[in-house]
DRENDO-1510 file (C-alpha; in Angstrom, 1 decimal, always signed):
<recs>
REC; n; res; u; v; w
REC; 1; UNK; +43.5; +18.1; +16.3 .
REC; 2; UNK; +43.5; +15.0; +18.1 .
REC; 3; UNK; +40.5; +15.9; +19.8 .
REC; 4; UNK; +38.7; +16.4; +16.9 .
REC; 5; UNK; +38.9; +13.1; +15.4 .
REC; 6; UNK; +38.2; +11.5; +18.7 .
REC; 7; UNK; +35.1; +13.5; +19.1 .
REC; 8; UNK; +34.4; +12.1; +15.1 .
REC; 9; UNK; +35.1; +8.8; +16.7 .
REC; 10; UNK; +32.5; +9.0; +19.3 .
REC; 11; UNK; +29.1; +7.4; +19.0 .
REC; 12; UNK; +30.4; +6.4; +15.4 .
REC; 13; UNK; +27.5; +4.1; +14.9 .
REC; 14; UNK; +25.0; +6.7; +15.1 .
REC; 15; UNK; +26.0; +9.1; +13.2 .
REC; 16; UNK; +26.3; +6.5; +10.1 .
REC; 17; UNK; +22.8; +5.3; +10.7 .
REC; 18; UNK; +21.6; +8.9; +10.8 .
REC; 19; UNK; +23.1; +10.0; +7.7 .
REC; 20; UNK; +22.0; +7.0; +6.1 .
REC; 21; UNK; +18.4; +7.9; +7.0 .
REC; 22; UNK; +18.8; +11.4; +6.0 .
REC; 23; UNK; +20.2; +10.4; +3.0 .
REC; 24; UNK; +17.3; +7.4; +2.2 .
REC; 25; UNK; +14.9; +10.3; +3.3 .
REC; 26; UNK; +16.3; +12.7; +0.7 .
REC; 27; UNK; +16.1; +10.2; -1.7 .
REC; 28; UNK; +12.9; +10.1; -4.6 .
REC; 29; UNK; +12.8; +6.8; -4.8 .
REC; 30; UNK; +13.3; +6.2; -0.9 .
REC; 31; UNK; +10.7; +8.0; -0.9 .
REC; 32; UNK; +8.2; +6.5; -3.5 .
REC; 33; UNK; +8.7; +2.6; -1.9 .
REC; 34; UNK; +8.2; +4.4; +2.0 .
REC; 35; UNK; +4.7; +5.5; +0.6 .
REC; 36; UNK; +3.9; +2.0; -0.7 .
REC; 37; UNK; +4.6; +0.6; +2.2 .
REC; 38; UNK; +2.4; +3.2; +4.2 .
REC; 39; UNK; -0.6; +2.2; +1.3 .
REC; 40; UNK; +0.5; -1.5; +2.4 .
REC; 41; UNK; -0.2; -1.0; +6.1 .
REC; 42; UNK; -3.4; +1.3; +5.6 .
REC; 43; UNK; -4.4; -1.9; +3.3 .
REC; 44; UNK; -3.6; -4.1; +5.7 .
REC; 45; UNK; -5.6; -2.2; +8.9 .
REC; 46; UNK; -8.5; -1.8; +6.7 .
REC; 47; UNK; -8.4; -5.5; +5.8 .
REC; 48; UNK; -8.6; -5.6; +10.0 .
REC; 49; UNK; -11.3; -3.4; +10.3 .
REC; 50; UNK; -13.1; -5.3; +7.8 .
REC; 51; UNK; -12.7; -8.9; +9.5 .
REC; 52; UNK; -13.9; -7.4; +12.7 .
REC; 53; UNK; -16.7; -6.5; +11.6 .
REC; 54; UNK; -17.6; -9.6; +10.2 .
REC; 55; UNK; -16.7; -11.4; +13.5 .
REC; 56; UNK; -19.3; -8.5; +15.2 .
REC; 57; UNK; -22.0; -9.1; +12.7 .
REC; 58; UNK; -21.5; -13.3; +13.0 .
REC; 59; UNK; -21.9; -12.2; +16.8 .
REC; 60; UNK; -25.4; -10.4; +16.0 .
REC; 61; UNK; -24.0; -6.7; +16.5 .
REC; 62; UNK; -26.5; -5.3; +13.6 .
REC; 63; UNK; -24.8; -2.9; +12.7 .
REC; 64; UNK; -21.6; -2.5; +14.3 .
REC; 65; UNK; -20.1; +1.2; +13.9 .
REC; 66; UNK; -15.7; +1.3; +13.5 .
REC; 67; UNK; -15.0; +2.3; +16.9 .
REC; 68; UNK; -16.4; -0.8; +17.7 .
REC; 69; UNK; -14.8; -2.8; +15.0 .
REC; 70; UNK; -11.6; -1.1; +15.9 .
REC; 71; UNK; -12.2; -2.6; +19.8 .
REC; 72; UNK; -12.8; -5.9; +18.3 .
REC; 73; UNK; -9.9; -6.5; +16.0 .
REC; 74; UNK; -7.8; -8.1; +19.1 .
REC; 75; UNK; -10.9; -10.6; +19.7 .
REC; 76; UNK; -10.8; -11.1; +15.9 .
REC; 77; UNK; -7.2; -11.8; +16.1 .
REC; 78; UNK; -8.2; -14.5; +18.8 .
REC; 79; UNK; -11.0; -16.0; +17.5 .
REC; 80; UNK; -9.4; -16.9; +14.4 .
REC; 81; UNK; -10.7; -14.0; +11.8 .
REC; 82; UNK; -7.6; -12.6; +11.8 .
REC; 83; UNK; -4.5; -14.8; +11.3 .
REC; 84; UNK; -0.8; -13.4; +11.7 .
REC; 85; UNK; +0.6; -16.1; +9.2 .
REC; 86; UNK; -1.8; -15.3; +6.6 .
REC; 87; UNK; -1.3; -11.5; +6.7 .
REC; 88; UNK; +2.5; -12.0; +6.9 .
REC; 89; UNK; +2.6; -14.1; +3.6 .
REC; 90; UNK; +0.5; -11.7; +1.9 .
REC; 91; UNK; +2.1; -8.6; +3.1 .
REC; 92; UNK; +5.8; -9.6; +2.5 .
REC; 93; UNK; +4.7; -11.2; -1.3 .
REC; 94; UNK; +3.1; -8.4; -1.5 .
REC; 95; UNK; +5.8; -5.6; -0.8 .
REC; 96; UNK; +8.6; -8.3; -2.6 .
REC; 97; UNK; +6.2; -8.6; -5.8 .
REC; 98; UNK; +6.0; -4.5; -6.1 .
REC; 99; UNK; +10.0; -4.4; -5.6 .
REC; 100; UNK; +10.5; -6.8; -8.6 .
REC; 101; UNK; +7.6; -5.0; -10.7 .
REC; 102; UNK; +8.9; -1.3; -9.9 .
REC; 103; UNK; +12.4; -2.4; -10.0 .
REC; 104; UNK; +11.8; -3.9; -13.7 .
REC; 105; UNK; +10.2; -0.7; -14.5 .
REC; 106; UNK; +13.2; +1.3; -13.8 .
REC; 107; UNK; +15.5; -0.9; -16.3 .
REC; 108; UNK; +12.9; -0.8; -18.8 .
REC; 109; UNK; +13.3; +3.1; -18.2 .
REC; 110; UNK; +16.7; +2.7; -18.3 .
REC; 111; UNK; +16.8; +0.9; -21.2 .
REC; 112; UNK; +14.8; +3.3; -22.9 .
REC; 113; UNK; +16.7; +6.4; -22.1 .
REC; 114; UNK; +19.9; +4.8; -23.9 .
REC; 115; UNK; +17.8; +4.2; -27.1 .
REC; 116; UNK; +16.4; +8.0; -26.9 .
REC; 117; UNK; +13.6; +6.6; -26.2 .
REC; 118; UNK; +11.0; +8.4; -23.9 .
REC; 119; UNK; +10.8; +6.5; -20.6 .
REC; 120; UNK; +7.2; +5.8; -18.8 .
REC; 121; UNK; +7.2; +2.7; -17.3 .
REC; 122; UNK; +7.8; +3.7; -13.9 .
REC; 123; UNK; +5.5; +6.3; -13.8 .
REC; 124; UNK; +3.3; +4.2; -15.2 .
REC; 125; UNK; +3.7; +0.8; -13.0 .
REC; 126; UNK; +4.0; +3.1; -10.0 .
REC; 127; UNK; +1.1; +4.8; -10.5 .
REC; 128; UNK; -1.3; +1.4; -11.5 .
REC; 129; UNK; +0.1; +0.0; -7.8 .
REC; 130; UNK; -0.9; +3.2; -5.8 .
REC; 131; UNK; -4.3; +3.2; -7.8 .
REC; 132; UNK; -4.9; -0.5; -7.0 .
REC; 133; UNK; -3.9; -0.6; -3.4 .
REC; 134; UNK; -5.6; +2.9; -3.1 .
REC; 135; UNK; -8.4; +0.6; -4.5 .
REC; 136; UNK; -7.9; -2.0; -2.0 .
REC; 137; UNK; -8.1; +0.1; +0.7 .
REC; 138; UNK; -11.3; +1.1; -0.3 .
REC; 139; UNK; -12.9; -1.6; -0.6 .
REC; 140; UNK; -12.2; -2.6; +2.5 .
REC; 141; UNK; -13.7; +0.4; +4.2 .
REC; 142; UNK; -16.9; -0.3; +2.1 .
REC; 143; UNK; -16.5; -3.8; +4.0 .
REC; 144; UNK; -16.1; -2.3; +7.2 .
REC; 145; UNK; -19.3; -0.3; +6.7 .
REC; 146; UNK; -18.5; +3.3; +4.9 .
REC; 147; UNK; -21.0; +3.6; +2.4 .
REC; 148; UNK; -19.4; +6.3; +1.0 .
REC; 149; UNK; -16.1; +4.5; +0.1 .
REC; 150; UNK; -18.1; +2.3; -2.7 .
REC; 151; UNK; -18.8; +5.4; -4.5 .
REC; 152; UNK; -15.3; +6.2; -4.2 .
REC; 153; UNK; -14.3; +3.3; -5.5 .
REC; 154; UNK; -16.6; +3.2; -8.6 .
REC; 155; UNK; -15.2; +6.9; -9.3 .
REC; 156; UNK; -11.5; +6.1; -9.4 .
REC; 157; UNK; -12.1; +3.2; -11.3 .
REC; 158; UNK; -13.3; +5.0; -13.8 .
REC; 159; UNK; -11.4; +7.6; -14.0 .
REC; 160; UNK; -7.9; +5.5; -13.6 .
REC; 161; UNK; -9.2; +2.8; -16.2 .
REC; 162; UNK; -9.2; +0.3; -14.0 .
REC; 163; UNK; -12.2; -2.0; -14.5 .
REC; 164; UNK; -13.0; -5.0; -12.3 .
REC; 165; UNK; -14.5; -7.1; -15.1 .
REC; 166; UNK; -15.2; -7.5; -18.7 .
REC; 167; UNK; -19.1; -5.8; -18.4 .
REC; 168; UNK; -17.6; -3.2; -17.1 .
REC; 169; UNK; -14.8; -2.7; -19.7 .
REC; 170; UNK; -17.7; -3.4; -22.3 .
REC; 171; UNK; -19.5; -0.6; -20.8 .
REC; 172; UNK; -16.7; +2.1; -21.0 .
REC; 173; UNK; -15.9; +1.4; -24.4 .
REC; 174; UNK; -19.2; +2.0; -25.3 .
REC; 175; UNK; -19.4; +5.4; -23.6 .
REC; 176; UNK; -16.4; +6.7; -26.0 .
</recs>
């Protein structure tokens, strides 16, 4: 028996953190705020992509294509295009400003659920942050040179709501 609980004993450390992980992995909401921060970083690279390229056009690369952005984003870095303190604020604000917003949106839910009350709010919050930093993303690529991901854009934003000004709201409102 004794062996047993020194065997438990061993490498004690680990085995919390892993069951921690498993656990946080299991978990929806683990989950949900793991994607955001995946959406974050894709924002974040595409924001590279598309400051690269402006340091390769500035340069007189015509038309640079992303392999050759994606070489450049070091030489961005350097030359100034790119600057680790500004991506840090906006990343952790960011990342801290979706917590508070989604975490809100739970005790609104919460709040709800004890009235008997149907709860949306963090379906709803949840889903306008994905949109808009599925958005961002986007627009970033258009940046960087994909054509394609401006007609993207334009189609999401219609079909999510989401209008970038108030002809365009104008416009919708019309169409009904």
């Amino acid at each position: 028996m004794m062996q047993v609980f020194q065997k438990l004993q061993e490498a004690w450390v680990f085995k919390v953190c892993l069951s921690c992980a498993v656990t946080a992995a299991v978990q929806e909401h683990a989950q949900i705020f793991a994607a955001f921060v995946i959406l974050v970083f894709a924002d974040l690279a595409s924001k590279w992509l598309s400051l690269s390229r402006q340091r390769l056009i500035e340069r007189g690369v015509e038309s640079p294509n992303l392999w050759q952005e994606l070489c450049s984003i070091r030489a961005a870095r350097r030359d100034g295009y790119i600057r680790s303190s500004a991506m840090r604020t906006r990343f952790v604000h960011k990342i801290l400003s979706y917590a508070v917003v989604v975490a809100s949106a739970v005790v609104l839910d919460f709040m709800l659920a004890h009235a008997q009350v149907p709860a949306f709010a963090t379906n709803v919050v949840i889903g306008y942050l994905a949109i808009t930093e599925f958005i961002s993303i986007l627009e970033n690529m258009q940046q960087s040179g994909v054509e394609e991901a401006g007609t993207l854009v334009e189609l999401i934003r219609k079909r999510s709501g989401i209008m970038t000004d108030k002809k365009q709201e104008t416009e919708r409102r019309n169409e009904k």
